[in-house]
N, C-alpha and C positions, 0 to 999 in steps of 0.2 A: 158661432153658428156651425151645427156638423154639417147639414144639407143647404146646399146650393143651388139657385137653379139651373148653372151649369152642368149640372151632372145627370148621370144619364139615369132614367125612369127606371130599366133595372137592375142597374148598379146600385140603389136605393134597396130597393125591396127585393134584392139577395144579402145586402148589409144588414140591412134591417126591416126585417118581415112585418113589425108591427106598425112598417107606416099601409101597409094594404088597406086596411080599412080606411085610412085618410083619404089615399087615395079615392076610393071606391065613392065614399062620403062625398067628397068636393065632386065627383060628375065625372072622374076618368075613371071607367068600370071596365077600360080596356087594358088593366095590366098584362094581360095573355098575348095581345094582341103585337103583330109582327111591328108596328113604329114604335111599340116599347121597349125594342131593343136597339135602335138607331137615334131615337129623339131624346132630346135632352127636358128636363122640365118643362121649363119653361117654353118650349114650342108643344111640347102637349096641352099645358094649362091655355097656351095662346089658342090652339085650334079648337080646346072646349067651351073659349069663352070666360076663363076659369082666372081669378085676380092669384098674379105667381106669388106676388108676397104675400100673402094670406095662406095660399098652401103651404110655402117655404115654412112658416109661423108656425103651421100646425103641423106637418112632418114634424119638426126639431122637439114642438112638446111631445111626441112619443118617445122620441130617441134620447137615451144616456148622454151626456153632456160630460167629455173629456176636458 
């Protein structure tokens, strides 16, 4: 798995730009937003309501797999 939900929301989507839409998709439409650069995954999906391993799921199917 490349993404985790340790990692930070925009350490993701500076790696990997095409998970934006996922994001956006699942109900965080706040990637701009100032706790997207301090919160990790998983405490964003937590405060949207948002199931993390379902996101994690679908980040990783956008992203290249080393």
């Amino acid at each position: 798995m490349t993404i985790t939900k340790d990692m930070s929301i925009m350490e993701v989507v500076q790696t990997y730009p095409d998970t934006v839409p996922v994001f956006m998709q699942s109900g965080m439409g706040c990637i701009g937003c100032a706790a997207a650069h301090f919160e990790n995954i998983e405490q964003g999906a937590m405060a949207h309501g948002i199931d993390v391993d379902a996101l994690i799921a679908s980040l990783n199917d956008v992203v290249p797999q080393s």
